[in-house]
C-alpha positions as CSV (number, residue, x, y, z in Angstrom):
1,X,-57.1,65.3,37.9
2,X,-53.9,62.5,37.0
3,X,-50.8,65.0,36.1
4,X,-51.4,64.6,32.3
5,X,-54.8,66.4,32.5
6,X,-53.7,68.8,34.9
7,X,-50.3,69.9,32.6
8,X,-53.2,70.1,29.3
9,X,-55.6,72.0,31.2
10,X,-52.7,74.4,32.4
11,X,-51.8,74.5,28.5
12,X,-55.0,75.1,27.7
13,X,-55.3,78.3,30.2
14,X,-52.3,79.7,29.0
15,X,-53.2,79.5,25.8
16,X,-56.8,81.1,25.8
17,X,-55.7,83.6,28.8
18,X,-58.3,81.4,31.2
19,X,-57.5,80.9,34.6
20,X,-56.3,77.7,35.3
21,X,-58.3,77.2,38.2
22,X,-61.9,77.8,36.2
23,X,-61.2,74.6,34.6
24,X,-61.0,72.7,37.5
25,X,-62.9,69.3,37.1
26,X,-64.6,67.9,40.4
27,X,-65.1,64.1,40.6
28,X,-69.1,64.4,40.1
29,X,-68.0,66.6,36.1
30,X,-65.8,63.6,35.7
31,X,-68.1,61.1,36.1
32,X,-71.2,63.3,34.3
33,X,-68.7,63.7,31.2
34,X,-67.0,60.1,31.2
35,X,-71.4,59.2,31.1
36,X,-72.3,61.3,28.1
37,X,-69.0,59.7,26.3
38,X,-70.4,56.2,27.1
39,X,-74.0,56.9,25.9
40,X,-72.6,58.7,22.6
41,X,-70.3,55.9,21.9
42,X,-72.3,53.1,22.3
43,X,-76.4,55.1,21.7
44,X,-75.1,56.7,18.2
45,X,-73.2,53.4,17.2
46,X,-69.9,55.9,16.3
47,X,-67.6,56.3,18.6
48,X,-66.1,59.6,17.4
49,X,-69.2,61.3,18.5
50,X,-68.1,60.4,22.3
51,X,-65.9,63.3,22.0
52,X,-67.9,65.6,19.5
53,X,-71.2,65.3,22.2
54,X,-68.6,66.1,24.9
55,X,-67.0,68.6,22.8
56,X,-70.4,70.5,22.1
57,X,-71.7,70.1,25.6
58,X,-68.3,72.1,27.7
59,X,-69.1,74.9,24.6
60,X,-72.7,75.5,25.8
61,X,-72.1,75.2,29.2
62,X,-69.2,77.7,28.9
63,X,-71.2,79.6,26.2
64,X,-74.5,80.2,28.5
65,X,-73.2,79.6,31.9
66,X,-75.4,76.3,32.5
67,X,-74.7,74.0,35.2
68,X,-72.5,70.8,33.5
69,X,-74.3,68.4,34.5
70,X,-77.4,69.8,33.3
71,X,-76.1,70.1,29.7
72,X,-74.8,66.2,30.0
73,X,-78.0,65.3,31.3
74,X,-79.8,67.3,28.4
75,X,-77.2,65.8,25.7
76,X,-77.3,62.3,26.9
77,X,-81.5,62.2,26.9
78,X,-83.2,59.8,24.3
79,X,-85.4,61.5,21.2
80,X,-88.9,60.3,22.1
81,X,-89.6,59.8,18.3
């Protein structure tokens, strides 16, 4: 993480009592959540749900323990209808 994602993240921790280090993001989250932005912004033709999607999917991840990338994959699928 550049240093102005590592000094919000550590904000972040300190705020909500988290450690630091469970919100670590490896290069594969990166590129899974940076995806699921993409697909939002451009799919939904809004790009203020790039961040809402993202925003939803790190709450049920945290929320039922899910593997990211699962939840990204899951959020970023087409409706067959």
């Amino acid at each position: 993480m550049d240093a102005w994602l590592t000094d919000a993240r550590d904000r972040i921790a300190e705020t909500t009592g988290v450690d630091p280090t469970s919100l670590a993001l490896d290069d594969d989250t990166v590129g899974d959540i940076l995806e699921l932005a993409k697909v939002a912004a451009h799919e939904s033709g809004e790009r203020t749900n790039a961040p809402l999607v993202c925003y939803l999917a790190g709450l049920a991840a945290g929320r039922s323990g899910a593997d990211a990338a699962d939840v990204v994959d899951a959020a970023s699928a087409r409706r067959s209808d």
